[in-house]
LOKE-279694 format. One record per atom (N, C-alpha, C): residue in three letters; x, y, z. Coordinates in steps of 0.001 Angstrom, whole numbers, plus 524288, in hexadecimal, padded with zeros to 5 digits. Each point is the difference from the previous one (the first is absolute). Last residue first. Example, Ala and Ser with C-alpha at 12.3 -4.5 7.8 and 13.67 -1.06 7.14 Angstrom:
<pts>
SER832327F73681BA8SER80334804A68003CSER7FCFE80442802DAALA801227E9A87FFBAALA7FC86804A680000ALA80384804B080000
</pts>
This chain:
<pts>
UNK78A6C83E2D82F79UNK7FF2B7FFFA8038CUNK8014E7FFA28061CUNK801C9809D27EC56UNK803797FC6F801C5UNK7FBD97FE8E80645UNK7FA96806607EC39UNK7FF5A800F68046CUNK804647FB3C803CDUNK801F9802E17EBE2UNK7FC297FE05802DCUNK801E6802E6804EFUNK804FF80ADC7F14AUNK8020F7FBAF80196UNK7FB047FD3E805A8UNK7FB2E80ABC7EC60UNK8008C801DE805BBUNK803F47FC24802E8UNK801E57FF7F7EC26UNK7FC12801E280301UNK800308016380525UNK806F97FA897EA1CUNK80134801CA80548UNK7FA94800C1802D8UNK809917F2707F053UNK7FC028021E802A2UNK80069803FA80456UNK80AA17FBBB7ED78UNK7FE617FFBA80341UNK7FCF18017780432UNK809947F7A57EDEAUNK7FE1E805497FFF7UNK7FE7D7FE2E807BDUNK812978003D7F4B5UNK7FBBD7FAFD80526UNK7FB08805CE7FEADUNK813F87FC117F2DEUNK7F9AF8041D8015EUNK800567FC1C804F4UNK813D0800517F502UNK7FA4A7FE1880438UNK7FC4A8034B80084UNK811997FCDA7F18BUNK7FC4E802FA8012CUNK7FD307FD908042AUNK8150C7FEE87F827UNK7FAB27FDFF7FE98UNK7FADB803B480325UNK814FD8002D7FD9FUNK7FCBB7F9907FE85UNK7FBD6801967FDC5UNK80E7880F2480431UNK7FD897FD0E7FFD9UNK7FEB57FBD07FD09UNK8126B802BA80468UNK7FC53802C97FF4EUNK7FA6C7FE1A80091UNK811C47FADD804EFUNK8010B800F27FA59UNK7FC0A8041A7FF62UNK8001D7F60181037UNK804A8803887FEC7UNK8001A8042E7FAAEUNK7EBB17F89D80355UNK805E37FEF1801AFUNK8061C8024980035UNK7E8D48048980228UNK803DF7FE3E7FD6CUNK803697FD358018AUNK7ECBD805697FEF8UNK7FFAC7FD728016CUNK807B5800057FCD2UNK7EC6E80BFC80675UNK802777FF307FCA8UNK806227FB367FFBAUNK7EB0B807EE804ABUNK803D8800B2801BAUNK804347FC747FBE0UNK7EB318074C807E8UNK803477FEFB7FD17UNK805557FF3080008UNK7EC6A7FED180979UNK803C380135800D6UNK803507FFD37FCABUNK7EB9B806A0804B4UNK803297FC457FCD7UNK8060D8016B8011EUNK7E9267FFA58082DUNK80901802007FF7CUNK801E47FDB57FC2AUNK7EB36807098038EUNK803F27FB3F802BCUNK8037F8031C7FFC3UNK7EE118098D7FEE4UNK803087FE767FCCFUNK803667FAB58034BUNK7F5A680D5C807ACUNK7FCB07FF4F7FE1EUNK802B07FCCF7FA4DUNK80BAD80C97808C1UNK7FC887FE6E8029BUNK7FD097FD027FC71UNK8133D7FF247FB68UNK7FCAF8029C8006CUNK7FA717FF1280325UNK817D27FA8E7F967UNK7FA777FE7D801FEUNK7FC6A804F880108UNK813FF7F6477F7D8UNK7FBEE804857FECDUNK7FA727FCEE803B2UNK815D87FBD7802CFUNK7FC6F8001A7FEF0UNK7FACA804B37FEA5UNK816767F80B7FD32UNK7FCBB8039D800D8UNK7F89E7FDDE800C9UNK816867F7FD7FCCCUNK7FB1E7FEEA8002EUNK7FD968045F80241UNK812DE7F6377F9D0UNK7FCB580564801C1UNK7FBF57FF6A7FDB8UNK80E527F1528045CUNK7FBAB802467FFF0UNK7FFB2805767FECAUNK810417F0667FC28UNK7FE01805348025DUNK7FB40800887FECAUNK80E1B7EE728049AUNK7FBC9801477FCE2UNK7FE3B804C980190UNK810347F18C80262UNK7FD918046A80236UNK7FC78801A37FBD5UNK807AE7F06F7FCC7UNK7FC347FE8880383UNK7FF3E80494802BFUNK8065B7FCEE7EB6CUNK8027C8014980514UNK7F9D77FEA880424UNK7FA5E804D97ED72UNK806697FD317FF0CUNK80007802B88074FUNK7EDC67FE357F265UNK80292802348059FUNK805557FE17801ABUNK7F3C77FEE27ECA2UNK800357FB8480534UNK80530804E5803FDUNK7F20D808817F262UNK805A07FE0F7FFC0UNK800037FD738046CUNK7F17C808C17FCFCUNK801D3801457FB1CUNK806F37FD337FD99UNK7ED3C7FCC980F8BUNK804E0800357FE3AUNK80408801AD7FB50UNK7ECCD8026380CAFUNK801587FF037FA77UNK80610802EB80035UNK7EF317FAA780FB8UNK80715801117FE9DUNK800BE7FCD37FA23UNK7EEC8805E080E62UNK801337FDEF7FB5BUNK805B88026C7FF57UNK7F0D47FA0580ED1UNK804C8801A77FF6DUNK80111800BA7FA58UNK7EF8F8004C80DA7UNK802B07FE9F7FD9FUNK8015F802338001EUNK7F57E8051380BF1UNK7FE317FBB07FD5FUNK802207FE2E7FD4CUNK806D280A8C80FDDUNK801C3800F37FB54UNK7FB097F8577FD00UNK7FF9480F64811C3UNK8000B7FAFC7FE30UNK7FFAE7FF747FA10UNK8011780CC881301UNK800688019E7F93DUNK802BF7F9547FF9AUNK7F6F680C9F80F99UNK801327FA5E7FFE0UNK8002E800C77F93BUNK803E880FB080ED7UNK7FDC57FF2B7FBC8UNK8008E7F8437FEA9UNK80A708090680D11UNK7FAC2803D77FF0FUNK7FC827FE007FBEDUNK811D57FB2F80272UNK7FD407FF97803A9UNK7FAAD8016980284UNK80A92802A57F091UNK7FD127F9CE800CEUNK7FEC17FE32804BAUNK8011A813467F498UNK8025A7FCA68033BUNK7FD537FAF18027CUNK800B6808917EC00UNK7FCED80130804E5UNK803307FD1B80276UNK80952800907EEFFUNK7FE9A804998032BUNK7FA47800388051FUNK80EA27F0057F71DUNK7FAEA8018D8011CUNK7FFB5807098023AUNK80DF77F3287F837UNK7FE40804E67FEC4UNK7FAFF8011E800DAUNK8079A7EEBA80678UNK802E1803B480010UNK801A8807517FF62UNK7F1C57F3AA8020DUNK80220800B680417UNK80627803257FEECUNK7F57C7F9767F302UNK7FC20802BA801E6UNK8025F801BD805B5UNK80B277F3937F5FBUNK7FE2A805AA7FCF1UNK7FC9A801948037AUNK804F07EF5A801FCUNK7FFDD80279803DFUNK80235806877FD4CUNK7FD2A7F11E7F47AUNK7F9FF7FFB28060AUNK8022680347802E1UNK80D6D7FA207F544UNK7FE62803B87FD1EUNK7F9E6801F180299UNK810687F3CE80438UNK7FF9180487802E3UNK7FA27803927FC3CUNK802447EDCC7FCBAUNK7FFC67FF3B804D7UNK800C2806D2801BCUNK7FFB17FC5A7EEE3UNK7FABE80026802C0UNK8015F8008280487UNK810AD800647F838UNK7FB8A803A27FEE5UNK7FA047FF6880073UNK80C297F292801E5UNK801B3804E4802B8UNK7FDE7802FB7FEB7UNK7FA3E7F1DC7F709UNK7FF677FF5280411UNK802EF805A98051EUNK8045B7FEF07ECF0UNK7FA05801F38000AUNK7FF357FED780641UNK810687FB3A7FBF4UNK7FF9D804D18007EUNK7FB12800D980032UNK804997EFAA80875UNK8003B8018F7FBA3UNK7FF16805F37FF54UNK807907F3CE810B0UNK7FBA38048A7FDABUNK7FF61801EB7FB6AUNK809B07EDAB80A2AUNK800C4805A47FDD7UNK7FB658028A7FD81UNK7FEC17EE8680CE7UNK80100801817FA6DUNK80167806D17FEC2UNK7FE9B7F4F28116BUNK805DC7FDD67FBA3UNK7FDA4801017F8CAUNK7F0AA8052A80E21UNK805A57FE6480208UNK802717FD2C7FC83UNK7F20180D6E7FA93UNK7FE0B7FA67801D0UNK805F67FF6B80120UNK7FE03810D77FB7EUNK7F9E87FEEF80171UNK800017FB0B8026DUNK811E8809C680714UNK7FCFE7FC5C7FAB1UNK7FA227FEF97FF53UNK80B2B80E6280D4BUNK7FED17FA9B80096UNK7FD997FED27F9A9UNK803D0812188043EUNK804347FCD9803A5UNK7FEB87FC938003FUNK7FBA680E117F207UNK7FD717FD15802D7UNK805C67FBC3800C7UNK7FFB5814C97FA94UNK7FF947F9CF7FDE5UNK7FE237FC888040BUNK7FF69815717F8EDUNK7FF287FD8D803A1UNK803077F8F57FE27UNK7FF2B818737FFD4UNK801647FBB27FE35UNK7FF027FC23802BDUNK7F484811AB7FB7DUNK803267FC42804C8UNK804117FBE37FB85UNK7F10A8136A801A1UNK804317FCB37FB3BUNK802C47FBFF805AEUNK7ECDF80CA47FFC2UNK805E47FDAE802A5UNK801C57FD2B7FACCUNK7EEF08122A8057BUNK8028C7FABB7FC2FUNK805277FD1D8024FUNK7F173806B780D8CUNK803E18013D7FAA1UNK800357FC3D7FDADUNK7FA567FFD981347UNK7FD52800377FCEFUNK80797802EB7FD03UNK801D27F09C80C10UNK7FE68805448017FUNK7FEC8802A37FA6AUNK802647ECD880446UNK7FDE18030A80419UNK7FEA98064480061UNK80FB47F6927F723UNK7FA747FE07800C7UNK7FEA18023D80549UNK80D9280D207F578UNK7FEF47FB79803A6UNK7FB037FE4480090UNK80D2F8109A7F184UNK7F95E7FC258030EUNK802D67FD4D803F4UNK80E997FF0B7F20BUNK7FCA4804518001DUNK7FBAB7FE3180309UNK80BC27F3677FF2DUNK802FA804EB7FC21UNK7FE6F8054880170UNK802D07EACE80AEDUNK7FAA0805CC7FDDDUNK804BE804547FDF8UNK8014D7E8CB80330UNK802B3806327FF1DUNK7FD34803707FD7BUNK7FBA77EC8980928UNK7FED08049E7FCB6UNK803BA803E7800E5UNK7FD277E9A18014DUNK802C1803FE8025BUNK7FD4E804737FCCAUNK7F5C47F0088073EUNK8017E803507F9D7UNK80413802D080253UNK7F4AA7F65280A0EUNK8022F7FCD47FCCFUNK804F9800757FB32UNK7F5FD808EC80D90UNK805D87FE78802A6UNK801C17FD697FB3DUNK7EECA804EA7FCF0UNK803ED8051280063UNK805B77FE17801DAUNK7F2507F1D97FFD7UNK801C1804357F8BCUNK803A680360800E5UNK7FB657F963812FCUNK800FA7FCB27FA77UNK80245800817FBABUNK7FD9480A8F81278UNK803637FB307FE25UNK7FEDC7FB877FD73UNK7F6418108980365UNK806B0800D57FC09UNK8024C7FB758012BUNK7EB58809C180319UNK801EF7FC3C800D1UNK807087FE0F7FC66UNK7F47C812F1808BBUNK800D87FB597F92AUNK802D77FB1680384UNK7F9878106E80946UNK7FDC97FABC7FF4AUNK800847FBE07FB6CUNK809C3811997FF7FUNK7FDA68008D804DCUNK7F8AE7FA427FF49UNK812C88018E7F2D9UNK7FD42802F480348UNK7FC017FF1C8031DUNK810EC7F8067F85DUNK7FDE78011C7FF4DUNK7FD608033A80210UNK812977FB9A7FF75UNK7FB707FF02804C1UNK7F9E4800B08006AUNK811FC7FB387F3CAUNK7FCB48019E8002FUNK7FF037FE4D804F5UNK813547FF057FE8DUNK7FAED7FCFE7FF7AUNK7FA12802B97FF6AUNK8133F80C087FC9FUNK7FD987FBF7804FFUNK7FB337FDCF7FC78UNK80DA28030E7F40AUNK7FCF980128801E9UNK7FFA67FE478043AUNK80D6B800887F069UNK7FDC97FD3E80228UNK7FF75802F48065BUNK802C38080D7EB80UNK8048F7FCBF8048FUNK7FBA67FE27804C5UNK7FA66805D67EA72UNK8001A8029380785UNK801D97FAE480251UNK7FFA78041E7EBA5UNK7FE217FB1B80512UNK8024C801D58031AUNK7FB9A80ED67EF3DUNK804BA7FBD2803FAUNK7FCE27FCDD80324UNK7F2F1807197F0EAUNK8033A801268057CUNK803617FBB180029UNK7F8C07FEB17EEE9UNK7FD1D7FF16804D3UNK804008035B802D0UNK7FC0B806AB7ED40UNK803E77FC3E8030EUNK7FCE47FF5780463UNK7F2DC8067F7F1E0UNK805FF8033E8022BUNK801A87FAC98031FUNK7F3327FBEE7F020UNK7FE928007780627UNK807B78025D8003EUNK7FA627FB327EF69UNK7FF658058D80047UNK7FFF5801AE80624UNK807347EEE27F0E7UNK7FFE0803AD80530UNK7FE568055A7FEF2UNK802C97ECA07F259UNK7FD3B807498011FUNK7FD49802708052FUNK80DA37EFC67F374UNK7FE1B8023080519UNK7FDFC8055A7FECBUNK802C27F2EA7F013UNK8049B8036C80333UNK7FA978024580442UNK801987EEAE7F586UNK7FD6880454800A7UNK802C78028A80554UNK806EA7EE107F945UNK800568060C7FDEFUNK7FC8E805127FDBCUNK7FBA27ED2280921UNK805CE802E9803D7UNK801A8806047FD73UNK7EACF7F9597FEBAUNK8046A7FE657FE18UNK80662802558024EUNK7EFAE7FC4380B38UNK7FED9802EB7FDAAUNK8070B7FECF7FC78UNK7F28C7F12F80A9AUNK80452806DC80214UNK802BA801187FADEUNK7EB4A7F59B80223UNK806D87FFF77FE05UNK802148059C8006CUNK7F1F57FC4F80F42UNK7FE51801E37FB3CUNK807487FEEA7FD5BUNK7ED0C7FC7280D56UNK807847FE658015AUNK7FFAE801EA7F800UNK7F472806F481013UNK800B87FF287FAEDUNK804407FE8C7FE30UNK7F04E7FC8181035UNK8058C800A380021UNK7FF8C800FA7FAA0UNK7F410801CE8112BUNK7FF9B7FE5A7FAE2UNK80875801367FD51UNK7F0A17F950813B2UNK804A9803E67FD8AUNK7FFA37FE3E7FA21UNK7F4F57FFC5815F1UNK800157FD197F7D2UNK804B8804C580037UNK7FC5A7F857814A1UNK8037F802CE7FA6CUNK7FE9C7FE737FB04UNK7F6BA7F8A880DAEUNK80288805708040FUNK802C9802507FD73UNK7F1A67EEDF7FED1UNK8027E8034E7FCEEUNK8027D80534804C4UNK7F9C67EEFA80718UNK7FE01802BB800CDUNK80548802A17FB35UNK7FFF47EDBC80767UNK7FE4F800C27FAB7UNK7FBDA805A97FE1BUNK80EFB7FD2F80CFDUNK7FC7C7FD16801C3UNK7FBCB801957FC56UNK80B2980CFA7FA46UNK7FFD97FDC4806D2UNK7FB747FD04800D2UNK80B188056C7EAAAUNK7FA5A8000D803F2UNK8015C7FD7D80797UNK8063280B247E9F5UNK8043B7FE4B80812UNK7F9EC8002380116UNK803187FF697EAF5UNK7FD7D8017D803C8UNK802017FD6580487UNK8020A8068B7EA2FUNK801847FD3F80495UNK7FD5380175804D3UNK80376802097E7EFUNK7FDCE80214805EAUNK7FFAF7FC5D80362UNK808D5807907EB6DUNK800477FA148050CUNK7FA80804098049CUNK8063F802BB7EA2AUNK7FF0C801A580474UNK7FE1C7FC3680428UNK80EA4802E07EE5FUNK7F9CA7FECB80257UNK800567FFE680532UNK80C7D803647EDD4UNK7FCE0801BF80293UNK7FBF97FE4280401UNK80CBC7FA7E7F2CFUNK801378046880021UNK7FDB58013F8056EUNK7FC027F0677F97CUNK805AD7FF5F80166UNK801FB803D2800BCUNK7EBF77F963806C1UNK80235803267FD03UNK805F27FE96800D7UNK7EDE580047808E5UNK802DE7FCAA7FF09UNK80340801A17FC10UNK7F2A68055380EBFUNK7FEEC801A27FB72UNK805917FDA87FE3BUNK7FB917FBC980FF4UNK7F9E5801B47FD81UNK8005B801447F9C7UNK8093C7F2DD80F6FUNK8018A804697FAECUNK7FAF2801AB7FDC4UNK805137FBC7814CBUNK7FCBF7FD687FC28UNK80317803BB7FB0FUNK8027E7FC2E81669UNK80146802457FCEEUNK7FF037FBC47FA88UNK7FF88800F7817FCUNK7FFED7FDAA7F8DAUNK7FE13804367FC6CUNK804527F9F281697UNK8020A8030D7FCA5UNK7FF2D7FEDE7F9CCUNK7FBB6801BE8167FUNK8014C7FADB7F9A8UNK800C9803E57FCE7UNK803978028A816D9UNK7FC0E800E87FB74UNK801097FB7C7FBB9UNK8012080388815A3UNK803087FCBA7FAFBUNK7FC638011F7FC89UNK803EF80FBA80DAAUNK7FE067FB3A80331UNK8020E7FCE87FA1FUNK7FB4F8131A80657UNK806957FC9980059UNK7FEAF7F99A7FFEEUNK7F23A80CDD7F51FUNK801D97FDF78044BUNK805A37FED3800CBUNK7F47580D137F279UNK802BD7FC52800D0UNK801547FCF380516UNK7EEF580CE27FA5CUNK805D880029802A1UNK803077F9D67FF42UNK7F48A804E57F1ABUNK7FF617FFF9803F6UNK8057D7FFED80160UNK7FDB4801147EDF6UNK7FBBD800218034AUNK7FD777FFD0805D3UNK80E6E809427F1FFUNK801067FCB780400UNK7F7A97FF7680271UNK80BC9800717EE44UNK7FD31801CC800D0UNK7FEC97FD95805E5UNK80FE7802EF7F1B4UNK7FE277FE3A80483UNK7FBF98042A80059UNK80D327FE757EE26UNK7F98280212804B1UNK7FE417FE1080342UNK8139C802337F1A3UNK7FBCB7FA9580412UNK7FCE0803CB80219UNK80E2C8003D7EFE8UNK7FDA78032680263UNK7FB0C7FB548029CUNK80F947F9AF7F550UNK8003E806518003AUNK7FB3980379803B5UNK809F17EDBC7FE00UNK7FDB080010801DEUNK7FE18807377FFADUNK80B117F2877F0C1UNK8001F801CF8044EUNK7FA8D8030C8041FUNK80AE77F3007EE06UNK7FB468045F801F9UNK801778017380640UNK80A307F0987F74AUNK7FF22807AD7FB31UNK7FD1780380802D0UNK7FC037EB3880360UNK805598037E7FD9CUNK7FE7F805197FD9EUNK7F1FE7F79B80C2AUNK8025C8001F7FA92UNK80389802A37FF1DUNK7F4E37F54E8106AUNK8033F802EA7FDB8UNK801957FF867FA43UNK7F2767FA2980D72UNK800B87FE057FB0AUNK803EE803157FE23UNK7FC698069781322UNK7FD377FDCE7FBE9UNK800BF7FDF37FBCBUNK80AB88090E80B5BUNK801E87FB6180066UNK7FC907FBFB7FC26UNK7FD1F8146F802FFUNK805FE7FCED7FEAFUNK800B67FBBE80015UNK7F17B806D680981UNK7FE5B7FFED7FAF2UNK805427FE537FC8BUNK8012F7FD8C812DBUNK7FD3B7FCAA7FD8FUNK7FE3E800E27F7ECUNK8060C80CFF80AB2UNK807147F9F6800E5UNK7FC6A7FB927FCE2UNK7F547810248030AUNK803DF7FFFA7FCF0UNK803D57FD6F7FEAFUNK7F49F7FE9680ECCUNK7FD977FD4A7FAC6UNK802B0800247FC02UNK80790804CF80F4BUNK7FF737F999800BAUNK7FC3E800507FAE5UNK80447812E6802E0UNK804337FC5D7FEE9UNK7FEE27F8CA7FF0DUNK7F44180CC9807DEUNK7FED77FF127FB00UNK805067FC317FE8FUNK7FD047FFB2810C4UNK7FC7B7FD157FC9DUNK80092801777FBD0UNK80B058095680A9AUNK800C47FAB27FFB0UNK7FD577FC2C7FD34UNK7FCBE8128980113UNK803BD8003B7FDEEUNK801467FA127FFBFUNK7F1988064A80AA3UNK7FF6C800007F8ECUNK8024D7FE557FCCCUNK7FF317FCAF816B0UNK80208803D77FC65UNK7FE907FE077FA6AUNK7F4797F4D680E9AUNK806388026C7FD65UNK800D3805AA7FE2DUNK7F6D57F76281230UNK7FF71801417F9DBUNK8040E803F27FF3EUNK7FEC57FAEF81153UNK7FD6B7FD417FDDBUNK8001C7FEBF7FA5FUNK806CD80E4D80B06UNK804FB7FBBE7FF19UNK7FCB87F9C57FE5BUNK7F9658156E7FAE7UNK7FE2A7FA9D803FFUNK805717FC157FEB1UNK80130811047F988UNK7FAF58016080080UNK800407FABC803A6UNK80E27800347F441UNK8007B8061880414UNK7FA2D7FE3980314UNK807277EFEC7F683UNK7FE30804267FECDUNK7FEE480378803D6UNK809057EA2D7FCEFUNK7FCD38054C80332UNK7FFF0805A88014EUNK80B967EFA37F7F7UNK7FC86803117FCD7UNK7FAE88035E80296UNK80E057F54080939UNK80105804B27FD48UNK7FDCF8023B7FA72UNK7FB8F7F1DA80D29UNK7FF6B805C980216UNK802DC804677FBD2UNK7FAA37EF0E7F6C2UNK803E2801B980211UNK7FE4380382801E5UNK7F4BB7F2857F37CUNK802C98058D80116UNK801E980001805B9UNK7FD127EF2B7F20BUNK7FED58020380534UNK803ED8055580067UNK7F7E07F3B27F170UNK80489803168016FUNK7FC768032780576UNK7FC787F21C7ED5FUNK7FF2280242804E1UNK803AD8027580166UNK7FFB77F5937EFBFUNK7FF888063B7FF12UNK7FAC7801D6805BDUNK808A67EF5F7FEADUNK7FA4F7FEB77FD51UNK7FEE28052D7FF28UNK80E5C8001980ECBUNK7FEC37FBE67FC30UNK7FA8C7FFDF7FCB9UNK8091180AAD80D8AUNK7FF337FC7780218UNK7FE877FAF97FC0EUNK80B61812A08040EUNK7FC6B7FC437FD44UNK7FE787FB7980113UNK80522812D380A81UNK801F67FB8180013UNK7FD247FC7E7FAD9UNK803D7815B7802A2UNK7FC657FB107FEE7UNK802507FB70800BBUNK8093A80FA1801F4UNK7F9E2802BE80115UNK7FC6A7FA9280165UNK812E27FD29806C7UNK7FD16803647F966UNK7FB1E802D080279UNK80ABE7FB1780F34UNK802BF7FE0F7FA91UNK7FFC5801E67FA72UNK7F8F180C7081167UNK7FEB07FBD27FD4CUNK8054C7FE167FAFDUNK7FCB880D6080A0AUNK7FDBC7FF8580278UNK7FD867F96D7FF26UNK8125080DEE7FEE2UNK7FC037FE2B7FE20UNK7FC547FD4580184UNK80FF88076780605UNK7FB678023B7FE84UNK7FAC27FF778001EUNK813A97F8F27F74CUNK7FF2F8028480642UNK7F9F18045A7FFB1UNK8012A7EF0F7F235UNK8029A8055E80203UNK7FEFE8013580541UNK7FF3B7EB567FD23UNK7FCBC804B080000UNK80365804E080000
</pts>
């Protein structure tokens, strides 16, 4: 285990595309239920492994989260809906005890010829900030799961407190133990925690729940540090939406939305 950490992986497997989640997929809000970031990753590991086809690659996934996820053993499956050697589209589903808790859709799409010349318009990421105290999150979050899970280097902002933020982050344990993190898999696992990172209301005040995720890749993610900046928009009589953006040393990857819910925070008794 990293020093830290709250957990080996996220996921132990258990066989027959089960998997038992790890305290360390437990999410700011209840050490009951997960964080976003771990489940989407486990479908995304799953949409990669589906019938694979040379050449192609995983360019953009939609988690749709139907319910709170549990810490507890989920399943895991995944279908080709739309079939194809260029092109097609997968969807998948994380059920608890034969209760749905994740649809997701995937576009695995052929990567793009070697001599097409690159077209950057996103500015450089920030320097990687030299190493941090431990998040302490804020004032009733729950931090020794997801959050311990992850190291973070903040650029700009802090969770918890309203603005936009830029962070660097990687994750200190493997989705599943003795396998390495594919690049699409490093990038779901931090890309759920956009709304926290560039959230402008404060989360202590406000309960803001993200109904999905969507991350469109424009390039697989090189290295295991990964940069956010993320902003949110919200209004009365409206939701949220969070946007944000998704790089590496080199530059940016890729793109994240969540649209999401805000409202009063329950009554504490």
């Amino acid at each position: 285990m990293t020093e830290d950490a709250p957990a080996e992986a996220f996921y132990e497997p258990l066989g027959d595309g089960r998997f038992a989640a790890t305290a360390a997929t437990a999410g700011p809000w209840s050490p009951g239920f997960q964080h976003g970031g771990p489940a989407s990753a486990l479908i995304g590991r799953a949409f990669e492994r589906h019938d694979p086809v040379p050449g192609t690659r995983v360019a953009r996934v939609t988690v749709e989260i139907l319910a709170p996820v549990p810490v507890a053993e989920l399943e895991v499956a995944v279908r080709t809906v739309r079939p194809g050697r260029r092109v097609s589209l997968l969807e998948g589903r994380i059920t608890h005890e034969d209760r749905p808790v994740v649809h997701a859709t995937a576009w695995r799409i052929m990567a793009a010829p070697s001599r097409l010349e690159p077209v950057v318009h996103a500015p450089a990421p920030p320097d990687l900030p030299g190493p941090q105290r431990p998040f302490g999150g804020w004032p009733g979050a729950h931090v020794d799961g997801y959050l311990s899970a992850m190291e973070w280097r903040v650029v700009e902002g802090a969770f918890g407190e309203p603005g936009p933020g830029t962070t660097w982050a990687r994750s200190r344990v493997p989705l599943v133990p003795g396998e390495p993190d594919t690049p699409l898999v490093r990038a779901l696992t931090l890309a759920d925690s956009a709304s926290g990172i560039g959230s402008q209301l404060d989360l202590a005040k406000w309960l803001i729940i993200n109904t999905d995720l969507t991350v469109a890749l424009h390039r697989d993610p090189v290295g295991e540090w990964l940069c956010m900046h993320a902003s949110l928009d919200a209004g009365p009589g409206g939701s949220a939406l969070c946007h944000g953006t998704l790089a590496d040393r080199s530059g940016e990857v890729g793109r994240v939305m969540q649209t999401l819910l805000v409202d009063e925070p329950p009554a504490r008794s």
